[in-house]
N, C-alpha and C positions, 0 to 999 in steps of 0.2 A: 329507549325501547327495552321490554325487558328480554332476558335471556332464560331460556329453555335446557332442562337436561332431556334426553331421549334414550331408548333403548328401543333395540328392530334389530330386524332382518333383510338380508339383499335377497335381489330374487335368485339367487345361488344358494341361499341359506344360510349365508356366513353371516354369525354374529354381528353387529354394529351397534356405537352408541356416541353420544358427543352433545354438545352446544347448539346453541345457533341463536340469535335474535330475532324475536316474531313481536306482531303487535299483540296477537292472541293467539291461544293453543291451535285456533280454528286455523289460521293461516299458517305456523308450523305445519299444519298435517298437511297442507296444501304443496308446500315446500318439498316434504317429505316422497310423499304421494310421486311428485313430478322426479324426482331424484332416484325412485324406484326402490322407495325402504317401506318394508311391513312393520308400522309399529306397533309396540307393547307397550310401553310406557311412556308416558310425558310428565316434569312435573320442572315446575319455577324453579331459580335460582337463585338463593339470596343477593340482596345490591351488596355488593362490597365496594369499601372505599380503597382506591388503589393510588398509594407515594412510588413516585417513579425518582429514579436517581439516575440519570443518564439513561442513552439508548440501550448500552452494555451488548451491541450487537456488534460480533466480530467478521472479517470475511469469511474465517473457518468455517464458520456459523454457516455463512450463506452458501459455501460450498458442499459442507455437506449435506444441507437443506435439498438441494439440485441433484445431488448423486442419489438421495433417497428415494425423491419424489420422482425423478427419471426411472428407477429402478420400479418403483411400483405401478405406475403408469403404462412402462411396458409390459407389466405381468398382467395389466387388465383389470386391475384396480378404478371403482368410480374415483371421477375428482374431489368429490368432497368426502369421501371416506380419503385418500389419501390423506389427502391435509387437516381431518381431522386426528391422523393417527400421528403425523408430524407437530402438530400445534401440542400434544401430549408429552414430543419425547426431545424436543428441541432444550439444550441449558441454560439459553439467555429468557429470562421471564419477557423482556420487553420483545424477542422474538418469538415467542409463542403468543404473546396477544397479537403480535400482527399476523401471524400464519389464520390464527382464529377469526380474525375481521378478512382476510381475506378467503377462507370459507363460506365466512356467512351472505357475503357480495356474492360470490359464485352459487350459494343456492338462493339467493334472491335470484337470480338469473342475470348476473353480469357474465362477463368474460373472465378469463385470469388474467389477463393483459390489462382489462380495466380495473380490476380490483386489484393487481400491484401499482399501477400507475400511481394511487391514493398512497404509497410507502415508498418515499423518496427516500430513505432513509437507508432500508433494506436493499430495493430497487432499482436498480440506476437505470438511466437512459434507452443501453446496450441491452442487457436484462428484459425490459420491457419490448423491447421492440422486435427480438427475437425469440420471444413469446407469441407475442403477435403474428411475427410470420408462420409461426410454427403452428397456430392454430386457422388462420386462413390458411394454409394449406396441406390441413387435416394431418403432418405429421411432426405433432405434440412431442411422442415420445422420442423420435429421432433430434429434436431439437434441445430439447431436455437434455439428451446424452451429448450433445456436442457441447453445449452452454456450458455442464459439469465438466464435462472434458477442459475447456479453454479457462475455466475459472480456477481450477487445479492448477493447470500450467501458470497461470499470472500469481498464483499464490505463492508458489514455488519458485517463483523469478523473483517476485519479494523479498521472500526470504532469504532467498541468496544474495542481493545487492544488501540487506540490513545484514546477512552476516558479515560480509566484505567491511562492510562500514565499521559493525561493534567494537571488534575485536581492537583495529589504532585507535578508535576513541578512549575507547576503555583506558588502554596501556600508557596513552597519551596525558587522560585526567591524573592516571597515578603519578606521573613521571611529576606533573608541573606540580600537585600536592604537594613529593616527597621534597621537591626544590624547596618550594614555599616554607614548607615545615621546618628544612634544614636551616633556610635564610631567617626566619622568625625566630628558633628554638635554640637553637644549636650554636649556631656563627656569632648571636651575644654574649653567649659563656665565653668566647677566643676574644672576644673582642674585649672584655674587662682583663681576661688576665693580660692581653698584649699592651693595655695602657700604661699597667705597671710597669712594663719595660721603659719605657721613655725611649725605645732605642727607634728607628725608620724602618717600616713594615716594607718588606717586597712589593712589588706593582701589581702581582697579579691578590697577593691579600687584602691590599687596600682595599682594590676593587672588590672585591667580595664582601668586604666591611660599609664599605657606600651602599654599595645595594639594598643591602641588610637595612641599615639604617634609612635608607630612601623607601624601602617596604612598611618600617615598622612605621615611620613620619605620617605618611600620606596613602593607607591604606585604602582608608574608606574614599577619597577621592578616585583612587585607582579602582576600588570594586566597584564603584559608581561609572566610570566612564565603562569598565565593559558591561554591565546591566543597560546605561545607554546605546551601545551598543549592540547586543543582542538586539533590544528594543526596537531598533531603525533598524534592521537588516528584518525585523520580523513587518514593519511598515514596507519595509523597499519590496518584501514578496508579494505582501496583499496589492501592490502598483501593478497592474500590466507591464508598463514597459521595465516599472525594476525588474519584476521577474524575467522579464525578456533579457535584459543586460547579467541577471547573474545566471540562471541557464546558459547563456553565449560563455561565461566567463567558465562553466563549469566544465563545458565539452570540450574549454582548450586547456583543461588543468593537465600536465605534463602524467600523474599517476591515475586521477580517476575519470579522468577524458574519455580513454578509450571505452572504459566498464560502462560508463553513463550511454556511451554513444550507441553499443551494441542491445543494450536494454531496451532502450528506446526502438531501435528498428525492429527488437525482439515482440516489444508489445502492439508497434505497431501492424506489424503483419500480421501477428496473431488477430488481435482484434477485428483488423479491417476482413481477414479471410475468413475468422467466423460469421461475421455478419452476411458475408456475398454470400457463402455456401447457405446460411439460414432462408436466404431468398428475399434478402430485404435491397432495395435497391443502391446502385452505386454514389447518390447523391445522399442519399439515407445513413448510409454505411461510412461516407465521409464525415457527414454533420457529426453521429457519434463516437466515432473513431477519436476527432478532434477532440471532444470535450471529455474522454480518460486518455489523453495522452502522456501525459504527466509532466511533457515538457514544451514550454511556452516557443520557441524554437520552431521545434517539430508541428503543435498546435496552427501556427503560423502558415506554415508551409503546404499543410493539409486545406487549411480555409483557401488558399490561392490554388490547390487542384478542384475546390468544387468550383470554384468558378471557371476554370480553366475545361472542365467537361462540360459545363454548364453554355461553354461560348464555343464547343465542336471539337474543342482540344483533348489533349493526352493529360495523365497526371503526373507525369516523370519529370514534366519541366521544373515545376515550381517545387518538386521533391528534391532536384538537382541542385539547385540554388541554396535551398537550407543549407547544403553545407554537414547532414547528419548521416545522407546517407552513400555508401560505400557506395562507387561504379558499377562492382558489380553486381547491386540488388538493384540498381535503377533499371540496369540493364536486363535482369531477372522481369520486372516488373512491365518493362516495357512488352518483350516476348508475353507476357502472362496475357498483356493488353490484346496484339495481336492476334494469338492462336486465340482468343476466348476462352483463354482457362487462368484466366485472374484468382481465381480462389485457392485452385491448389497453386501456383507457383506462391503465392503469399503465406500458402502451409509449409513450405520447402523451405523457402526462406526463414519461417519461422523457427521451424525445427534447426535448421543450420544455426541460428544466431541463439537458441536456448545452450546450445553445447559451445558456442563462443564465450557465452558470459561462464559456465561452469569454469572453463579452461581459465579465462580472465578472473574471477573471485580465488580460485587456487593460486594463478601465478603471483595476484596480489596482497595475497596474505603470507604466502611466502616469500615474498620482498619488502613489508612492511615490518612482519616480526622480528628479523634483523638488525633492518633500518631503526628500530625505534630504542630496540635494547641498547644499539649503539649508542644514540645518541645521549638517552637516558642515561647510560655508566659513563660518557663524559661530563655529562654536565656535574653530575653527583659526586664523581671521581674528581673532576676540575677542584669540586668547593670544595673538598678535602686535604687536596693537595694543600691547597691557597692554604687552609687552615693551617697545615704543617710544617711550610715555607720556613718560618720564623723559628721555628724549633729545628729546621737543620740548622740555619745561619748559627741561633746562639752555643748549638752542641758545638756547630765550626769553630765557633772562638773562646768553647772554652780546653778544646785539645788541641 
């Protein structure tokens, strides 16, 4: 189908101009016409051949796509002038051809609920379905601004669990490098001059000298078992039940237990009490809740409350049993159930466990940057020592 440029007027008089896909000019104007633009110009587009290299679509992207178009939508902006002015100014190219095919569905006369639903990509579930509600129940904009709102908050929780995470991975890669480098580099120079001794190496230099030599022997054996290993642990996550055994294994890890745990109930509430306040229903609201939960566990726990409503029941029960969530959000949740105010008690909660995880990523970055330097200047400080062992002994015996 080909593509059209345009230039018009609203019936406000404000400039407008953009894209769109018609079969002919005739039905462009029809398009137009019904969308309430006075045109001046139409004219073709040349075909262009378009190489795509990835989606190249980030969340940031999608959040602030949301905060825009919520922004303009409330000032009374049509819908397809917004997102023609979006499709324009967005950074990711493969996000702006979808913002653009999703214009052109909408002045074909779709919904935007159905014209994102075709952008799994962009789109998720959640997203859609709170669009949806938002436009059967004529308030777009109000749901726009919450969507922006909740997709902010989850972006920012992100980012704080990856920062929690970076900083010991980082510190942790250098650590075993500089070992590596010294065992490889360094500990063979000690090891040819201490031959020449012919004299018995201390135990703790031996030992540093086997390693060494056990490093340089059977490297590639050893880089190969952990490249097979990565490997299987990246098979054991695409398993349901693997990921179900290492999610279990993660929430009881003695440092990043607690962080994982509080995340978790964090997005969990968020999400579930966006979706109720949007006006989408409580079986609705669970099905998608489960499927961004991010953890298999939790994911679990959620599919046994829709059946658990589903058969006249509460969802506290089968929330209790995960095992994820603290007493007193069950018991938060339960009161939420009763008064009928599930939505905000799940906004309270949420809000509570966003300033859990800050306090948590602080405490544990300042228990980890200690922890790691230590370890790091002994193991470093060990192989040096080892190295020097032999050079106190023969100073000893030659005074």
């Amino acid at each position: 189908m080909p593509v059209f440029e345009y230039k018009g007027k609203t019936v406000t008089g404000s400039p407008i101009e953009g894209e769109l896909k018609a079969k002919d000019r005739a039905e462009l104007e029809r398009i137009l016409r019904r969308n309430k633009v006075l045109v001046d110009k139409i004219s073709r587009k040349p075909s262009q051949i378009n190489i795509k290299f990835g989606s190249g679509i980030k969340k940031v992207h999608i959040s602030r796509f949301t905060r825009q178009f919520a922004t303009m939508i409330g000032a009374g902006l049509p819908m397809v002038q917004c997102l023609d002015i979006l499709s324009k100014q967005m950074d990711s190219p493969e996000f702006r051809r979808i913002i653009a095919e999703i214009k052109d569905s909408v002045s074909s006369g779709s919904t935007l609920s159905e014209a994102m639903k075709k952008h799994t990509k962009a789109f998720d579930d959640l997203y859609v379905n709170m669009v949806e509600a938002g436009e059967m129940g004529g308030a777009l904009d109000t749901i726009l601004v919450r969507l922006a709102g909740y997709r902010e908050k989850a972006d920012s929780l992100a980012r704080k669990i990856k920062g929690a995470m970076v900083y010991p991975a980082v510190v942790s890669v250098v650590a075993i490098g500089a070992t590596v480098a010294m065992l490889t580099f360094i500990v063979p120079v000690f090891a040819k001059m201490f031959s020449g001794l012919g004299a018995e190496l201390p135990g703790p230099t031996q030992m540093v000298l086997n390693l060494s030599q056990l490093l340089q022997r059977f490297y590639p054996i050893i880089l190969g078992a952990i490249v097979a290993g990565f490997i299987a642990l990246r098979l054991t996550l695409k398993n349901d039940q693997g990921r179900l055994y290492f999610d279990k294994f993660m929430l009881k890890t003695p440092i990043f237990g607690d962080l994982i745990r509080k995340a978790a109930v964090a997005r969990f509430t968020r999400t579930l009490g966006t979706l109720i306040q949007s006006g989408v229903t409580i079986l609705d609201a669970l099905e998608i809740t489960a499927k961004t939960a991010g953890n298999r566990v939790l994911q679990v726990a959620i599919k046994k409350s829709v059946i658990s409503i589903a058969e006249g029941d509460t969802i506290t029960s089968p929330l209790k049993e995960s095992g994820v969530f603290p007493p007193m959000v069950i018991q938060m949740i339960s009161v939420g159930e009763k008064t009928g105010g599930l939505d905000e008690m799940l906004s309270k909660i949420a809000d509570f466990y966003d300033e859990e995880v800050d306090a948590a990523v602080s405490a544990l970055t300042g228990l980890i940057e200690p922890v790691v330097i230590v370890v790091m200047g002994a193991v470093i400080g060990g192989i040096l020592i080892a190295m020097y062992l032999p050079m106190f002994d023969i100073i000893g015996k030659i005074n």
